[in-house]
C-alpha positions in Angstrom: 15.4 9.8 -5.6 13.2 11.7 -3.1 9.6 12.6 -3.9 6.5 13.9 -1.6 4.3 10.6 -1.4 1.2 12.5 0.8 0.3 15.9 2.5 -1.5 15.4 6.0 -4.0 18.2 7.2 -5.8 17.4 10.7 -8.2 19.4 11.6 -10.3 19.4 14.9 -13.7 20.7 14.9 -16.1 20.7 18.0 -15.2 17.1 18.8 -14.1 15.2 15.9 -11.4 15.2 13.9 -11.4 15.3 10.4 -8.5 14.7 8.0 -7.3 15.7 4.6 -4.8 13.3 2.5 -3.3 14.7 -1.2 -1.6 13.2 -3.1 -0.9 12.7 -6.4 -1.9 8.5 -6.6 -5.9 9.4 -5.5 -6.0 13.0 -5.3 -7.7 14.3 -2.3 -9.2 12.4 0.2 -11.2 13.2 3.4 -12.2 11.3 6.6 -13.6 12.2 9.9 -13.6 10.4 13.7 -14.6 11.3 16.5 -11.0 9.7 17.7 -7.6 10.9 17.0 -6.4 7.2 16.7 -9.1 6.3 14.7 -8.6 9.0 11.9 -5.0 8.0 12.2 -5.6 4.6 11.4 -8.0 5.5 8.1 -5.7 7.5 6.8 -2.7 4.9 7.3 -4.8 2.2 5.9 -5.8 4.3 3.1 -2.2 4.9 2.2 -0.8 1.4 2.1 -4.1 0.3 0.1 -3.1 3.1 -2.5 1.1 2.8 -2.1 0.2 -1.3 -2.9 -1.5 -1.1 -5.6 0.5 2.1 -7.1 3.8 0.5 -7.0 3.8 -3.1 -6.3 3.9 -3.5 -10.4 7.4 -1.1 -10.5 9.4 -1.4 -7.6 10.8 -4.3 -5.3 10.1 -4.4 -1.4 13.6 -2.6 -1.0 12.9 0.4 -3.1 9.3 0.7 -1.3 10.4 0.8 2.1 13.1 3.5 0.9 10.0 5.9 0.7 8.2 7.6 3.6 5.5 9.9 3.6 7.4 13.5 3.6 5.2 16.1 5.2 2.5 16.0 8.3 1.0 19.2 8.8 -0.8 19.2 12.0 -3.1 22.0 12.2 -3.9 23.1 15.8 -7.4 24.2 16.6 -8.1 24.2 19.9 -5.5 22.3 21.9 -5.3 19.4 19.2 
């Protein structure tokens, strides 16, 4: 079975980036860096913290590495 885990909005606004996570685990979620690898790296970290703690009581190590996040919407502003 295939389900949406996360939708991705990243934003750039006059030097940082900011990003938007949703999902249906924590809701929404925002962060903000003045580094694209940096925001990247919140938001991963964010995402494992909540995928642990979601479904390590209901599915093995198999079935979780069966799921990937589905959709990244990059949202160009400015030569991002």
């Amino acid at each position: 079975m295939e389900e949406v885990l996360y939708n991705i909005e990243i934003h750039r606004n006059e030097g940082n980036y900011m990003g938007k996570i949703y999902s249906d685990i924590d809701g929404v979620k925002e962060f903000e860096n003045n580094r694209i690898d940096r925001l990247l790296r919140d938001i991963i970290v964010d995402m494992q913290l909540a995928l642990d703690d979601e479904f390590s009581s209901r599915m093995t190590a198999t079935d979780l590495a069966s799921c990937s996040v589905k959709t990244l919407v990059l949202v160009k502003n400015r030569g991002i």
